[in-house]
N, C-alpha and C positions, 0 to 999 in steps of 0.2 A: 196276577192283576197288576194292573198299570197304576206308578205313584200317582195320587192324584194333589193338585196343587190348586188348593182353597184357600184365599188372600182375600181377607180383609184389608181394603184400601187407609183406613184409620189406624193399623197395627203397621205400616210400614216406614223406613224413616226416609230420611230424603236427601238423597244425593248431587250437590251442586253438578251442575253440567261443564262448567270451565272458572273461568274467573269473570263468569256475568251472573245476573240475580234471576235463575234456570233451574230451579231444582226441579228433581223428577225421583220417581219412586215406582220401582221396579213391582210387576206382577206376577207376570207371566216368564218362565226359563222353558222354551221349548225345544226342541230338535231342530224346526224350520222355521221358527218366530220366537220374539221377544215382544213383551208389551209392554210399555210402563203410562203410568199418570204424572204428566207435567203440572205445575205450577207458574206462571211467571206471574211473581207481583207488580201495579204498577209503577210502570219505566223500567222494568227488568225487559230484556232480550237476550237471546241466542243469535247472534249475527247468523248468515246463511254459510252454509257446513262449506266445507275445504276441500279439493278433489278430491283426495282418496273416498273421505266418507261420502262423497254425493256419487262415487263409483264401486259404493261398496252395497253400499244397502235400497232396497225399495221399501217408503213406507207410507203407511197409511193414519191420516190425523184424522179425531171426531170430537168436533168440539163438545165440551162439556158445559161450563160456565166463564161468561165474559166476554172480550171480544179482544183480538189479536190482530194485528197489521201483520201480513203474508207478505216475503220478498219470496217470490218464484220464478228459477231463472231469469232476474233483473226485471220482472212484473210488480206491482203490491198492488194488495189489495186486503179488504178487509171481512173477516169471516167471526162468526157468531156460534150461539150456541146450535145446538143439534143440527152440524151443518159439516159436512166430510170432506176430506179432499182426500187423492192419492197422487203421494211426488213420486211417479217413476225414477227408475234407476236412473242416473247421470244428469239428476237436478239438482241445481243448488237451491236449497232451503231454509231460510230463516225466519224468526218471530218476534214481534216486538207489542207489547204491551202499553198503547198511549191513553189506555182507559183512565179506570179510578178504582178499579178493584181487582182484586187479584184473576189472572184468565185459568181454566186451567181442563187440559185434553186429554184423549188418549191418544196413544203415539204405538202403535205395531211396527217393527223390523222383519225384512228375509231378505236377508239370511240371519240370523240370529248373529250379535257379537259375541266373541269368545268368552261369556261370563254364566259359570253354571248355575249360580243362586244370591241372593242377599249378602250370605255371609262371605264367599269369593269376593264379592265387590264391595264390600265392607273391609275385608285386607287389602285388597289391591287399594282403596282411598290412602288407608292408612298408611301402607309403604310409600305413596309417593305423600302422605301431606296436605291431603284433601280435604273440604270440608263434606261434614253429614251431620244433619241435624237430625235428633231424636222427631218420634211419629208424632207425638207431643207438640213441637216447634213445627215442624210441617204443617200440623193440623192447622195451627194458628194462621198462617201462612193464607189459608182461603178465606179467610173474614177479614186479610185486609183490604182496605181505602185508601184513596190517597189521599 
């Protein structure tokens, strides 16, 4: 029988994405995808990703709650709740949050990045000095305002 991976999105913590206000929290570890639930509070961004990564991964957003300014391949625009997009491979992709509450998606990868579980990417933060906030401070996370 195949491990099966059952995640509660409220038991997970949450991994800053760089040094912008981006956290995201990991679900899904597959073979041929990854998925995680982003956060961006408002006036948090993820500027749009850097050649390798917009040459590395295809993936796919579905909004959850709130709303997000989309820079897509030097396009913006603006996208809502229960509303999808797919960045093919070799687009640059970024997010920016000019709301008043926290937005927050799902975000699938494939090819998967090199990371096999929470606790992997929970060391990997730590050696290099990364912030993670407990599932606790995450949670909080989505009932902000601005």
């Amino acid at each position: 029988m195949k491990e099966k991976q059952l995640v509660q999105l409220k038991t997970v913590p949450g991994f800053q994405h760089a040094e912008d206000n981006y956290w995201y929290r990991p679900l899904v570890f597959g073979k041929d995808l990854f998925m995680y639930v982003a956060h961006v509070p408002p006036g948090g961004d993820m500027p749009p990703n850097g050649h390798a990564e917009k040459e590395e991964f295809e993936t796919c957003l579905f909004m959850l709650e709130g709303e997000l300014e989309i820079s897509y391949d030097g396009d913006k625009f603006t996208i809502g709740p229960e509303t999808a997009l797919h960045v093919p491979l070799g687009t640059a992709f970024g997010v920016k949050n000019e709301g008043n509450v926290t937005a927050s998606y799902v975000l699938t990868f494939s090819p998967p990045p090199e990371i096999e579980s929470v606790e992997a990417l929970r060391t990997r933060y730590a050696e290099r000095n990364r912030t993670v906030k407990t599932a606790e401070e995450t949670n909080a996370l989505r009932a902000l305002k601005a």
